[in-house]
C-alpha positions in Angstrom: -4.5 -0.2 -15.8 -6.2 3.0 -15.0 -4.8 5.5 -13.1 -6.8 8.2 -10.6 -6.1 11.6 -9.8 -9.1 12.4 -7.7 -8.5 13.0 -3.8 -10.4 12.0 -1.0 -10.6 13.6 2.4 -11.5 11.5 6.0 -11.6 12.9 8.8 -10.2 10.9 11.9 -10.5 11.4 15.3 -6.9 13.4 15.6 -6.8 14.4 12.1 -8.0 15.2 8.6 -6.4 13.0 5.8 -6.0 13.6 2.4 -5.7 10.6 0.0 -3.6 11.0 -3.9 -1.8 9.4 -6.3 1.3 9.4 -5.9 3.6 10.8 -8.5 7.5 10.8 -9.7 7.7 13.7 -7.6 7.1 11.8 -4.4 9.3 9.2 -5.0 12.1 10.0 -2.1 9.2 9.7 0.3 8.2 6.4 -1.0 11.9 5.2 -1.0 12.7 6.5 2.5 9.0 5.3 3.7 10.0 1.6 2.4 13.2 1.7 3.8 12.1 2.5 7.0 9.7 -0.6 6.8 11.6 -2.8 5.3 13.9 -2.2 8.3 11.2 -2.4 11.1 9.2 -5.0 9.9 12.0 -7.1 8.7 15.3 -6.5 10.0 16.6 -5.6 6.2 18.4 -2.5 5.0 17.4 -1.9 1.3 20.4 -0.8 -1.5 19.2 2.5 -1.5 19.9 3.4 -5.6 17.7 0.0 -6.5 15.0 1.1 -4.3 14.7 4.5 -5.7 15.2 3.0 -9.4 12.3 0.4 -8.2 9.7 3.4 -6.9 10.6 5.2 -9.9 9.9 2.4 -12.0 6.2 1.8 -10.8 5.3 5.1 -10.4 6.6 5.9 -14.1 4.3 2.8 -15.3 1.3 2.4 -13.6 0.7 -1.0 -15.3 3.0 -2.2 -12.8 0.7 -1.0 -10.5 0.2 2.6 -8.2 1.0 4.3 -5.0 -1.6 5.7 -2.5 -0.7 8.5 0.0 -2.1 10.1 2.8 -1.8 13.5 4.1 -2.4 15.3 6.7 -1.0 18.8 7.7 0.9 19.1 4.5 2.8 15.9 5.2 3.1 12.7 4.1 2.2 10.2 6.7 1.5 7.2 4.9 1.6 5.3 2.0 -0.1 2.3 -0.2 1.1 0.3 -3.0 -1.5 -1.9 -5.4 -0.2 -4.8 -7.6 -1.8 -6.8 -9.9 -2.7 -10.4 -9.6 -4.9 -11.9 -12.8 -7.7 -14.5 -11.8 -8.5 -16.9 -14.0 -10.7 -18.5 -11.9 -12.7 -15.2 -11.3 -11.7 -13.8 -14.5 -10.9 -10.8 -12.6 -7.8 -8.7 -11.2 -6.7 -9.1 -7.5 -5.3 -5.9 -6.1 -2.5 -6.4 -4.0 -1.9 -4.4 -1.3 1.9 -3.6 -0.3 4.5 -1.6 0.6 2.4 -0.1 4.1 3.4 2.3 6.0 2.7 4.9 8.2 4.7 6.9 10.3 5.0 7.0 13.9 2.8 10.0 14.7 0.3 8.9 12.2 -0.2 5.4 13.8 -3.5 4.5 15.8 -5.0 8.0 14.1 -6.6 6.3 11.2 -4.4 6.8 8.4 -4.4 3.2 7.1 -8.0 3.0 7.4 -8.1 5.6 5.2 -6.0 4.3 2.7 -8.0 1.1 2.9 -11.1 2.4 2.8 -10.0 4.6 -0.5 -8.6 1.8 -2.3 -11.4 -0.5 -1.6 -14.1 2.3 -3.1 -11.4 2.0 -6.1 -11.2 -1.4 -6.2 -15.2 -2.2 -6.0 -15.9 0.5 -8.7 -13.8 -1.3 -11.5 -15.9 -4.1 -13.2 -12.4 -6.5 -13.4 -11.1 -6.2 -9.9 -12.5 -9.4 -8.0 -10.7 -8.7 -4.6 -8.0 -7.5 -2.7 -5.2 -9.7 -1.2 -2.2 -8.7 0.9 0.8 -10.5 2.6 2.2 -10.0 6.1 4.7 -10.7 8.3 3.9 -13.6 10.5 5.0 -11.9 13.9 3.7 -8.1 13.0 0.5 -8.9 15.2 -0.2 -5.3 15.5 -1.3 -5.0 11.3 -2.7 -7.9 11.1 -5.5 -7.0 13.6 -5.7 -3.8 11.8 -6.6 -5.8 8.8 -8.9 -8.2 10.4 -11.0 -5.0 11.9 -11.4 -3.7 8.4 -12.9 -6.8 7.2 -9.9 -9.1 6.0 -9.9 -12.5 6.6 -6.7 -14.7 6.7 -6.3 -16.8 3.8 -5.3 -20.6 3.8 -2.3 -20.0 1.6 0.8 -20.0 2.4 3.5 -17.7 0.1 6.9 -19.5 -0.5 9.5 -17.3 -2.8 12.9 -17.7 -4.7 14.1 -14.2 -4.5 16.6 -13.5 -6.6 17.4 -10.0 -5.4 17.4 -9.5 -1.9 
């Protein structure tokens, strides 16, 4: 997969965000930001060395996929993750979109709309991307009429999983 290095600018109506790549640099942020949603969003406290190992991982090898984050102020207030899903159906890539966040004084200011609205310029650029997909928690009512007011629909799938990790 490609990766980007261009930045784009938005401007909200309480702040001017910056979207970029992340790179190995920003990897603490990442780790903290996931930990921090994995615990609000879920209830689950992360192992700490196999997060960062797992940031590292994906932002050493962007085949595995890429990080997104916006800025404002010189800080980090939120962050992306695309995955890969391969369509044979629409002989395209899916993007996935995980690992949201945004931190409290960036909610409601349009920080994930920017994000969105970044990767979805991405996305509809590439000739083999065919869509973008995301999962959410069932009760987190809040994102998914975020989602819904950028244009998502809900899907008629349902996810099961076998984690072997957590």
């Amino acid at each position: 997969m490609r990766s980007w290095t261009s930045h784009w600018a938005f401007s909200t109506r309480a702040m001017i965000i910056t979207i970029r790549q992340a790179t190995i640099a920003d990897a603490p942020v990442i780790a903290r930001f996931n930990s921090l949603m994995a615990a609000e969003t879920e209830n689950k406290m992360l192992d700490q060395a196999l997060l960062q190992k797992g940031v590292e991982a994906i932002l050493s090898d962007p085949s595995k996929g890429l990080y997104f984050l916006a800025e404002a102020d010189g800080a980090v207030v939120g962050q992306t993750m695309i995955t890969y899903e391969w369509s044979d159906w629409r002989n395209g890539t899916f993007w996935w979109i995980q690992s949201v966040y945004v931190t409290q004084e960036g909610r409601g200011k349009g920080v994930f709309k920017s994000l969105y609205e970044y990767i979805l310029s991405l996305a509809r650029s590439q000739t083999n991307v065919c869509g973008l997909r995301l999962y959410v928690e069932e009760n987190n009512t809040r994102a998914r009429q975020t989602y819904e007011r950028l244009g998502m629909k809900e899907s008629h799938y349902r996810m099961y999983e076998l984690d072997f990790v957590l």
